[in-house]
C-alpha positions as CSV (number, residue, x, y, z in Angstrom):
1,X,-6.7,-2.7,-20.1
2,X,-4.0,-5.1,-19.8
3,X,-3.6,-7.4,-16.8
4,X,-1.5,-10.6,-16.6
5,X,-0.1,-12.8,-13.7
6,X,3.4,-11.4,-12.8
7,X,6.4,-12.5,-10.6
8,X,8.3,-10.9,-8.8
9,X,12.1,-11.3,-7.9
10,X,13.0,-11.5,-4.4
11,X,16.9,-12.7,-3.6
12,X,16.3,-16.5,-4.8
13,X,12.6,-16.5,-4.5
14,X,9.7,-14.7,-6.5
15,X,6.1,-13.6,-5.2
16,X,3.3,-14.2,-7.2
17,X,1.2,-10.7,-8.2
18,X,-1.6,-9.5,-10.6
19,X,-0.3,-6.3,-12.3
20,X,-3.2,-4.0,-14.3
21,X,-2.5,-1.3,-16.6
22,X,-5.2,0.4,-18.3
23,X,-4.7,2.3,-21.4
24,X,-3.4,5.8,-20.9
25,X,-2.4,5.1,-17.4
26,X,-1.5,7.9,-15.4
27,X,0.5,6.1,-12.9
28,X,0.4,3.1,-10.9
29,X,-0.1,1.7,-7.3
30,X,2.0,-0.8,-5.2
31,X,-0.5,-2.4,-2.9
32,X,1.1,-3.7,0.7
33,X,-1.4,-5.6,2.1
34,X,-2.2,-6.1,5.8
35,X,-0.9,-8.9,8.0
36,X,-2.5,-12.3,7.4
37,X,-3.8,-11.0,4.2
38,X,-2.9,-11.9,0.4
39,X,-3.0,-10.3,-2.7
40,X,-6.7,-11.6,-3.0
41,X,-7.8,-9.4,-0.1
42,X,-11.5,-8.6,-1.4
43,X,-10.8,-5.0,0.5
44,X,-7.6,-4.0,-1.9
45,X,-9.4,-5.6,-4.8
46,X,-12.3,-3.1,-4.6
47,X,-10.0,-0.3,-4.2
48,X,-7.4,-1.5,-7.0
49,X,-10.6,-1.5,-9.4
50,X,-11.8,1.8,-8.6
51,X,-8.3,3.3,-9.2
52,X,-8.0,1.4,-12.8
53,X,-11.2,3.0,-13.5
54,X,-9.6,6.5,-12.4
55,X,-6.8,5.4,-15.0
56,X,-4.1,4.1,-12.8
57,X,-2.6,0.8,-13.0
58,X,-2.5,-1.4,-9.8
59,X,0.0,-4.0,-8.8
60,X,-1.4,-6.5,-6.3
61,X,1.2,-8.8,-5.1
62,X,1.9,-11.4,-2.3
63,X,4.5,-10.7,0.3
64,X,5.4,-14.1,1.3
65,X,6.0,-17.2,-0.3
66,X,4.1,-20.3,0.0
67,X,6.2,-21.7,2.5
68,X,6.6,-18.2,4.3
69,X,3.1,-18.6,4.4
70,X,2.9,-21.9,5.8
71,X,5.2,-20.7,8.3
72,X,3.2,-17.5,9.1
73,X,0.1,-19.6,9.7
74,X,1.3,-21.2,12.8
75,X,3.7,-18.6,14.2
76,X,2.2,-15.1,13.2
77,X,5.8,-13.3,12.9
78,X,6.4,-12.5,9.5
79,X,3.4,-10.9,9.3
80,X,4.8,-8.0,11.6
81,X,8.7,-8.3,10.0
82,X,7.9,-4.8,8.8
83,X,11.6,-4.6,8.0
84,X,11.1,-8.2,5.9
85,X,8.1,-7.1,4.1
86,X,9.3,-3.4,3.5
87,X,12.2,-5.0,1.4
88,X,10.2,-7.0,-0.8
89,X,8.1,-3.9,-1.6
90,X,11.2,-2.1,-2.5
91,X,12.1,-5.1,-4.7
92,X,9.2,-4.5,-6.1
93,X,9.5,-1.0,-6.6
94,X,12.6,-1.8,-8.5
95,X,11.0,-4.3,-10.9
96,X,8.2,-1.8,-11.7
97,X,10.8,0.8,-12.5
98,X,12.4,-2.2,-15.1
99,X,9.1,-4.0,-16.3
100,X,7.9,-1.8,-19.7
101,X,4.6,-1.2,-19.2
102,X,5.2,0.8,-15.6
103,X,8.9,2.4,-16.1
104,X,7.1,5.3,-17.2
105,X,4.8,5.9,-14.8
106,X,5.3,7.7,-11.6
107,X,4.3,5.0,-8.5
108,X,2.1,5.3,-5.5
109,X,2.3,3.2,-2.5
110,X,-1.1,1.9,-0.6
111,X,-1.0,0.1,2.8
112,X,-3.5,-1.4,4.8
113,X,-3.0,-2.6,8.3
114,X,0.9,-3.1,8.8
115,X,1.6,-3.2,5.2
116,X,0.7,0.8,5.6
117,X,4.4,0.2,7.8
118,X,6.3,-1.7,5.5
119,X,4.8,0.6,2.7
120,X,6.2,3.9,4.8
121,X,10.0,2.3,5.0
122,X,9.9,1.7,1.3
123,X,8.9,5.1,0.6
124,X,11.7,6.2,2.6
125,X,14.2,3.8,1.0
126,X,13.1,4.5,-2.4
127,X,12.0,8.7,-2.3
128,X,13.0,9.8,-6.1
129,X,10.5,6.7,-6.5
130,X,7.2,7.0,-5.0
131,X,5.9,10.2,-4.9
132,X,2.6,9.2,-3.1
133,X,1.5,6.4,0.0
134,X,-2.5,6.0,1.0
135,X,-2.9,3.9,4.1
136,X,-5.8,2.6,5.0
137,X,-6.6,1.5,8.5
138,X,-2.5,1.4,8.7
139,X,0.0,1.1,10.9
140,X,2.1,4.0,10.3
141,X,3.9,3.7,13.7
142,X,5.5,0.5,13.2
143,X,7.1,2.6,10.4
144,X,9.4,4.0,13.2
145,X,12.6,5.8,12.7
146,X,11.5,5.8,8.9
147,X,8.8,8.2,9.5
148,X,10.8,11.7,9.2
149,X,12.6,10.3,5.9
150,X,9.4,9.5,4.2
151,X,9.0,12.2,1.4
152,X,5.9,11.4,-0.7
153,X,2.6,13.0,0.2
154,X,1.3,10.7,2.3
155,X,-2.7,10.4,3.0
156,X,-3.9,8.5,6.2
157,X,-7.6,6.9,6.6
158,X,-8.9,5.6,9.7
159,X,-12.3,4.7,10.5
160,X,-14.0,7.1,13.2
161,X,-14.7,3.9,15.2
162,X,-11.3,2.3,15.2
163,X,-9.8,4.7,18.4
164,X,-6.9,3.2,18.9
165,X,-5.7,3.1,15.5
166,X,-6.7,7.0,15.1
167,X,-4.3,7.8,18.1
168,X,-1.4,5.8,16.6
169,X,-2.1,7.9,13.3
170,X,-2.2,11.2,14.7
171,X,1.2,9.9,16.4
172,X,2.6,8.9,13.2
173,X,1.9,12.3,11.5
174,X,3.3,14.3,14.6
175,X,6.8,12.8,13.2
176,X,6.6,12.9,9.4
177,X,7.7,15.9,7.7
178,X,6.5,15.4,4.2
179,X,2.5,16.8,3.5
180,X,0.7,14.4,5.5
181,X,-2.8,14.3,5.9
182,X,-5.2,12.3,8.4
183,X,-8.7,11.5,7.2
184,X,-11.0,10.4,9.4
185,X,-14.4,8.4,8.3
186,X,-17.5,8.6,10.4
187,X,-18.9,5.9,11.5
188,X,-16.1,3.2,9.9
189,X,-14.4,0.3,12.3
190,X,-10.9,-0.9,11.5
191,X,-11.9,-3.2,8.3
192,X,-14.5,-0.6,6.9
193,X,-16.7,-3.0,6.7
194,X,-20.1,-0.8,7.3
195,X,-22.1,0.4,4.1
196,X,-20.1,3.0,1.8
197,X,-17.2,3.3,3.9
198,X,-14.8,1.0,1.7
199,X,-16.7,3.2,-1.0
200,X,-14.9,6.3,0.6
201,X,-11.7,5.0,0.8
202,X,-11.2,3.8,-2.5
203,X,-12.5,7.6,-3.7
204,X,-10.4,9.4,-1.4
205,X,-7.3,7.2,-2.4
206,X,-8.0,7.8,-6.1
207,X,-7.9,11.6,-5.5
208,X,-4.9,11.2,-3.6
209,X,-3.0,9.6,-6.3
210,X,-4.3,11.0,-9.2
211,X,-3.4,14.3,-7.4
212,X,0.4,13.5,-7.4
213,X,0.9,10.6,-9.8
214,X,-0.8,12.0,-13.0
């Protein structure tokens, strides 16, 4: 497997990401990551290894800049720019589609928290793109008027613990006309931090994409 330190091109900056292709990959996944996380969120990590073992290549990648995150730190408002953070994923969408190890493969979104959002508008920004989003834990409301446009199969996983959440999902897929399905783990809170519920969600999100990537 190949993996290597990438940057990618956003207007005049460029966000740092780790991009892993194993041999043979069948596709790869564009990981949004959830507000006042990073790229080295130990939650996205686990599940960006258990889909390079299922043969698809991951892209991890920072949202903000150093100094966005600097910024973020003190005011906690970029972290919810889901239009702001939806751009930079179709950026890097774009770069995927240029860089030569990925151009070939057919993309996947994943979305935790409210990168799940900003990983909804890209989808619909970007449809002859990516033909499949996972969220996890996600935000798909703030999504908004996007929603109805989004066109890739689009899997939603909420633990059966995190209410609130679970409503705002089943609200989300009440609007979205694409095959939508909401998966709901027992006994999981918002972080799935209990014993073999991360476990589930990285299996249930390779399924998904190996489903409609390979």
């Amino acid at each position: 497997m190949s993996e290597r330190r990438v940057q990618v091109p956003v207007g005049a900056a460029a966000l740092d990401g780790d991009l892993a292709v194993p041999d043979g990959a069948a596709g790869v996944v564009l990981f949004a990551h959830g507000s006042g996380s990073s790229r080295h969120s130990p939650r996205n990590q686990y599940v960006a290894q258990t889909l390079q073992q299922a043969g698809l290549a991951t892209l991890l990648m920072d949202l903000l800049t150093a100094e966005e995150e600097a910024v973020d730190e003190r005011t906690r408002h970029l972290r919810f720019d889901i239009g702001l953070l939806a751009a930079r994923l179709v950026q890097a969408i774009d770069w995927l589609a240029q860089e030569p190890t990925t151009r070939h493969l057919s993309l996947g979104c994943f979305g935790a928290s409210t990168g799940a959002g900003a990983a909804l508008v890209a989808a619909a920004h970007r449809p002859e793109r990516v033909k499949a989003v996972v969220s996890r834990g996600g935000r798909p409301d703030l999504a908004g008027d996007a929603l109805p446009q989004v066109q890739a199969p689009t899997l939603l996983i909420v633990g059966g613990g995190d209410a609130p959440v679970i409503e705002l999902n089943r609200q989300a897929v009440s609007r979205m006309a694409a095959g939508t399905r909401l998966e709901i783990v027992p006994g999981a809170t918002h972080l799935f931090e209990e014993p073999g519920t991360l476990e589930q969600v990285a299996h249930l999100a390779a399924g998904w994409f190996t489903r409609h990537l390979a």
